[in-house]
C-alpha positions in Angstrom: 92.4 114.1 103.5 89.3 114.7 104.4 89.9 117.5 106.5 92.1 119.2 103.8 89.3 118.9 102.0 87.0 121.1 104.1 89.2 123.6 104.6 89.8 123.9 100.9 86.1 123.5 100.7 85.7 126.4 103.4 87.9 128.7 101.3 86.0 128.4 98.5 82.9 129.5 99.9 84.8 132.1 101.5 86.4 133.2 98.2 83.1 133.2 96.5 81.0 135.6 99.0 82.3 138.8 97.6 84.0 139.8 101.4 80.6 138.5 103.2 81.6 135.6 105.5 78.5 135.2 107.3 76.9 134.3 103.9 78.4 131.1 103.6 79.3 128.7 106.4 81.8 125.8 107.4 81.5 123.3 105.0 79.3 120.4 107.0 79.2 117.6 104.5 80.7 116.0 101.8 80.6 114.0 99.0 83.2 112.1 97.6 83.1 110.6 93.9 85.0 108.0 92.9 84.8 107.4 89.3 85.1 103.1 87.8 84.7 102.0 84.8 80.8 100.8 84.7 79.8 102.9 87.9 81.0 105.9 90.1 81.1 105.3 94.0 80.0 108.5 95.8 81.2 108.5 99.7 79.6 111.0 101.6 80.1 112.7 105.2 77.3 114.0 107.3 77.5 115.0 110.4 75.4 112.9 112.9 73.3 116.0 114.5 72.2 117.7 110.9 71.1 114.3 109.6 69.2 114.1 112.8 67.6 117.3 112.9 67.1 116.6 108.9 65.2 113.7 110.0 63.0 115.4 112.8 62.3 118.0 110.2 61.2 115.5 107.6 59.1 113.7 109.9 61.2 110.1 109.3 62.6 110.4 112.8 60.2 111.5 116.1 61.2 114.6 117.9 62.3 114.0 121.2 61.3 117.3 122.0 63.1 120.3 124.5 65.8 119.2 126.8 67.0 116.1 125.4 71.2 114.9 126.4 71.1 113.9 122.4 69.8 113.1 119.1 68.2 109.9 118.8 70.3 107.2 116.7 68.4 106.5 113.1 67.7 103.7 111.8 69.2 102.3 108.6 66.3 102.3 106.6 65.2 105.8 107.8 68.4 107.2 106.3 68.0 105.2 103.1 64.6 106.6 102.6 65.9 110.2 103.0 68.5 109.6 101.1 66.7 108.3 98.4 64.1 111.3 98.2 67.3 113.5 98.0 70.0 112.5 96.2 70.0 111.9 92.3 72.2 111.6 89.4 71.1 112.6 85.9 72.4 111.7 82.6 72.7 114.9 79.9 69.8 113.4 78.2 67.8 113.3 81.4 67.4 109.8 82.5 68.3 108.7 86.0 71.2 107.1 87.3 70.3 104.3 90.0 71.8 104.8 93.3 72.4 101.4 96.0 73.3 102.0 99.0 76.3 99.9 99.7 76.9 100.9 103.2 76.4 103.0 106.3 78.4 103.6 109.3 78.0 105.4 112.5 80.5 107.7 113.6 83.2 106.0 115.4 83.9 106.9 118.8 84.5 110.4 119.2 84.0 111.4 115.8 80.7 113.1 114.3 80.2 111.9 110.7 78.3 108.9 109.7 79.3 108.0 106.3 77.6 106.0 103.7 78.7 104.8 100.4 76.1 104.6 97.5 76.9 103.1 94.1 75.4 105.0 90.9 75.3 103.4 87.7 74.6 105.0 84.6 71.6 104.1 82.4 72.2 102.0 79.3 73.5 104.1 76.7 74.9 107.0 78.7 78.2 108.3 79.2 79.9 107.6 82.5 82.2 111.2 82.5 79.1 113.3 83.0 76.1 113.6 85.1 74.4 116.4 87.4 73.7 115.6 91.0 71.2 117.1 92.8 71.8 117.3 96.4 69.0 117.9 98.5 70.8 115.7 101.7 70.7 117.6 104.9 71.1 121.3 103.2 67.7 121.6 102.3 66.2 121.0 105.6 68.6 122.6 107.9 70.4 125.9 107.4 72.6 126.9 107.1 74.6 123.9 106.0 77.6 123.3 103.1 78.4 120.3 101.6 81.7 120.1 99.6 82.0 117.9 95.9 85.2 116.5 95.0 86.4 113.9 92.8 88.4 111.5 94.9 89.4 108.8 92.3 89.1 109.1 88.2 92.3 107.0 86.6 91.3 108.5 83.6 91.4 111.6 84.2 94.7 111.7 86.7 93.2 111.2 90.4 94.0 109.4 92.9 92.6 109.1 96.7 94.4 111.6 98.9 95.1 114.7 95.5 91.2 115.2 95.4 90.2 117.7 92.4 88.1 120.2 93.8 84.3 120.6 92.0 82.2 123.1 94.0 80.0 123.6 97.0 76.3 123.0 98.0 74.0 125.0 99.8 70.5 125.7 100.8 70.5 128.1 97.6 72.4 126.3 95.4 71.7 122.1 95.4 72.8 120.7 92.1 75.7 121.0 90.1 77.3 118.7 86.7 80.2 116.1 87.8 82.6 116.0 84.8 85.7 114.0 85.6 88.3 115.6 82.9 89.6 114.0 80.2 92.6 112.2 79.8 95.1 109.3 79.1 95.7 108.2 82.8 99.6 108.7 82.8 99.0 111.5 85.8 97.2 108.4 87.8 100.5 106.5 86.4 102.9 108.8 87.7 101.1 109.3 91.0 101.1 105.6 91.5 104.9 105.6 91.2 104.8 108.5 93.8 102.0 106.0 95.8 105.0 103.0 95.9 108.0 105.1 96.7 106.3 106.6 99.9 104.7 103.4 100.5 108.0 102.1 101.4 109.5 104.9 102.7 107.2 104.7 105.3 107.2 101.1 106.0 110.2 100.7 108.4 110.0 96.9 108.5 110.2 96.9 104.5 113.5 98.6 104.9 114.3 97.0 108.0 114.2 93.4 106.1 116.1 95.2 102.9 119.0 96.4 105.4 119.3 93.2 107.0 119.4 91.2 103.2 122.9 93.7 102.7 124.1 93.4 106.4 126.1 90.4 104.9 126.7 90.8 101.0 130.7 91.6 102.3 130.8 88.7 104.2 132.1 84.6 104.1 130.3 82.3 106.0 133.0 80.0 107.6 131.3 77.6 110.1 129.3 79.4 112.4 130.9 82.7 111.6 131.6 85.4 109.3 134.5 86.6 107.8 135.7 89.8 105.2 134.7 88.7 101.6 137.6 89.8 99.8 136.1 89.3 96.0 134.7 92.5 94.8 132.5 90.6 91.8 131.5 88.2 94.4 130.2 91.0 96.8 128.5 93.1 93.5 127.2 89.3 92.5 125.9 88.8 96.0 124.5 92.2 96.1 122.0 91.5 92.4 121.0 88.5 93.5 119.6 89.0 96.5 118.1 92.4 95.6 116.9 91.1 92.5 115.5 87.7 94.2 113.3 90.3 96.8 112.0 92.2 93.5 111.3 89.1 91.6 109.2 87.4 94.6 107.8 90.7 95.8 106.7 91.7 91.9 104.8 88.3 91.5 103.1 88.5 94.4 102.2 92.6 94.0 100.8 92.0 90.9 98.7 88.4 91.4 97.6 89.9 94.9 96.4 92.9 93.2 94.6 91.1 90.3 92.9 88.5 93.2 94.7 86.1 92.2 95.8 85.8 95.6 94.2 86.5 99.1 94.1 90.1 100.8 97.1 90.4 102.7 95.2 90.1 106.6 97.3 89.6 110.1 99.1 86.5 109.0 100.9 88.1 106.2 102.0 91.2 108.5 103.3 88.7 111.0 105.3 87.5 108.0 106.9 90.5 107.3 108.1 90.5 110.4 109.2 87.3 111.0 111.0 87.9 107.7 113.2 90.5 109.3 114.0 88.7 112.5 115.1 86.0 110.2 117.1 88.4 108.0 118.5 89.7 111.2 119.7 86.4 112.7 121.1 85.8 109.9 123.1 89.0 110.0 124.7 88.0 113.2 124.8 84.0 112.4 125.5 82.7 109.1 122.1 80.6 108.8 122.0 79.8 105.7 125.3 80.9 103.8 124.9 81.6 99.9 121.1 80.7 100.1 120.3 84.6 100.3 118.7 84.7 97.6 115.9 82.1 97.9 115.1 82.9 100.8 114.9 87.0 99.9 112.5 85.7 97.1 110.3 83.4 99.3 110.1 86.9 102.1 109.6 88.9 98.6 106.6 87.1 97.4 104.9 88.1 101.5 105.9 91.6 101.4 104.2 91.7 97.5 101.0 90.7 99.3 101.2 93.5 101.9 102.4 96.1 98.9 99.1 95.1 96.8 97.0 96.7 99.6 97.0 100.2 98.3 96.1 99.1 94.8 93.1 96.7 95.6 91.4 99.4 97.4 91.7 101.7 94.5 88.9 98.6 92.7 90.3 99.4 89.2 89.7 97.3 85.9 92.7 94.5 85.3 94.2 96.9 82.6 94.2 99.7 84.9 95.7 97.6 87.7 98.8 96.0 86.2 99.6 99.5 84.9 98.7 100.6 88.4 100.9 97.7 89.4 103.8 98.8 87.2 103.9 102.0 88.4 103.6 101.3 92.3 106.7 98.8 91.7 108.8 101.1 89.9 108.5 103.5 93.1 109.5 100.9 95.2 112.2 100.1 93.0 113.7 103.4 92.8 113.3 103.8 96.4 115.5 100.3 96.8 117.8 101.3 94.4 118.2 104.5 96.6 118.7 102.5 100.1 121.4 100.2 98.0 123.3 103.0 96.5 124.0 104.3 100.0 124.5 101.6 102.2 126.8 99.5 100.1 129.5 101.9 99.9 129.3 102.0 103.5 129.3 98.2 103.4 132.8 98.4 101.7 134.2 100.9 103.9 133.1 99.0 106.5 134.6 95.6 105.6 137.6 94.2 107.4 137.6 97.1 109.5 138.1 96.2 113.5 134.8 97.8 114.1 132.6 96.1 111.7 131.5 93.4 113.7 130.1 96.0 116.4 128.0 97.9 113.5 126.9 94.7 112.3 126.0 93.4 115.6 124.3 96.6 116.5 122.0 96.9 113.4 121.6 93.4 113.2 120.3 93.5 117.5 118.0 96.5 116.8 116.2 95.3 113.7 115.8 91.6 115.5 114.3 93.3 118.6 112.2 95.6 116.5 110.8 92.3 114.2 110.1 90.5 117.8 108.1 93.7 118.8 106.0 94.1 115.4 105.5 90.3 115.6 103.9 90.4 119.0 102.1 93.5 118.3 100.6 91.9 115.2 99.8 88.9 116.7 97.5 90.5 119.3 95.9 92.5 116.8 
């Protein structure tokens, strides 16, 4: 995302300098705003050697004069105290918004932003959908430098992390410019959640792993230690609800008490879960283990992969009307997304039943997504 966003933000300067590239450089930094209900969050980028050289310039930081190998590392507090003396948010009426510095990190390993989130609340009184920021960070003690504004997350007004709406550019001659998150009911934040759960299990092979594996047998007997051709097409539609409906149930509990913090943070343990869940499933598959008690147990694995679903929406730190909407929505994706991987594997199911070969596709499925569980389990275990 965020380097979609400098190349968008590149663009614009570009689009804006009337044909004269050289007037308006790569973008360097940028700030991200994330809009809550009592405060916005604003996450900015700024590459380690223009803070530095921001810092010599200042005086804050000693210069280590010609022929250094590399910037000196800042302090903490220096950066705090620049960044207090040059970033401000101000209400239309003209009082200040207080900015706390929540956190700053060093760039990671082969990276050169440091990146540092600052809480601003709004003063007492004052609306919370506008507010001009002045932006003095970096671009107005080394130039040329860009920074790019974008709003990152507004439910209101229909944004989500990764579709950023786009608000302007920075620059040595141009350092301030009004944030105003649009208007709006939320039901494009709604719909983009529903967007957010469908791919959220699209891309989460051991999700669809343990899903597969819940159907492997919905055609199938147990008799003693094997399986045979269930005949009974109610019983195999029966078999098929109740287990899918058993993972939705346990997975839609969890989702939504996990998001609300009514539950734990889904951490290592809960991923090892999941994957225990589909080398269980799996065994199953090729062993009746525990013949027409599918469902409880697909609602006891539901209820772990709920925790690992609630993920996406915790980080989004919403208000608790805001979350079980953004709950609802995220589950309806996965639904549909279910619904899908049912609609298409159960014919085959059918065609498959009582055939001479079904045992081999059963087997062969059922090996690969029990050697795949083993493998996430071990990776997940060592971190």
């Amino acid at each position: 995302m965020l380097h979609a966003l400098v190349f968008i933000g590149a663009l614009f300067a570009l689009l804006g300098s009337d044909g004269v590239a050289e007037a308006h450089p790569m973008p360097d930094s940028m700030v991200s705003v994330r809009v809550h209900e009592a405060r916005w969050r604003l996450h900015l980028e700024v590459p380690f050697d223009r803070l530095a050289m921001a810092l010599i310039a200042t005086g804050r930081m000693p210069d280590p004069g010609p022929g250094f190998d590399q910037y000196p590392v800042p302090s903490h507090a220096m950066i705090a105290g620049y960044l207090g003396d040059t970033v401000h948010l101000t209400a239309p009426d003209g009082r200040p918004w207080r900015l706390v510095v929540k956190s700053m990190t060093p760039p990671p390993f082969g990276q050169r932003n440091w990146t540092i989130d600052v809480d601003a609340v709004p003063p007492v009184g004052a609306s919370r959908r506008s507010a001009r920021l002045d932006y003095d960070l970096v671009i107005r003690d080394v130039i040329p430098d860009v920074a790019i504004v974008a709003i990152d997350q507004d439910w209101q007004g229909g944004v989500l992390p990764g579709h950023p709406r786009l608000l302007g550019s920075l620059s040595q001659d141009h350092r301030s410019l009004t944030v105003s998150p649009e208007a709006g009911d939320g039901l494009g934040a709604l719909g983009q959640m529903v967007a957010m759960g469908a791919w959220h299990i699209l891309e989460g092979a051991d999700h669809i792993a343990f899903l597969l594996t819940l159907l492997l047998s919905v055609t199938l007997v147990a008799q003693g230690r094997r399986w045979a051709p269930q005949w009974r097409n109610r019983t195999v539609i029966s078999n098929t609800l109740w287990r899918v409906s058993a993972f939705t149930a346990g997975h839609t509990v969890s989702l939504l008490a996990t998001s609300l913090g009514w539950l734990p943070a889904a951490g290592q343990g809960i991923e090892v879960l999941i994957a225990v869940s589909v080398a269980v499933s799996a065994a199953h598959a090729l062993v009746p283990l525990y013949p027409r008690r599918e469902a409880w147990i697909a609602v006891f694995f539901g209820l772990v992969h709920g925790m690992a679903f609630a993920t996406a929406i915790r980080e989004l730190d919403l208000t608790t009307t805001q979350t079980v909407l953004a709950t609802l929505g995220f589950n309806v994706g996965i639904e549909l997304v279910q619904l899908g991987i049912v609609a298409l594997v159960l014919p085959l199911l059918f065609l498959l039943r009582g055939r001479r070969f079904e045992p081999l596709v059963r087997r062969t499925v059922g090996v690969a997504a029990l050697l795949a569980a083993i493998w996430w389990a071990a990776d997940r275990m060592t971190g």
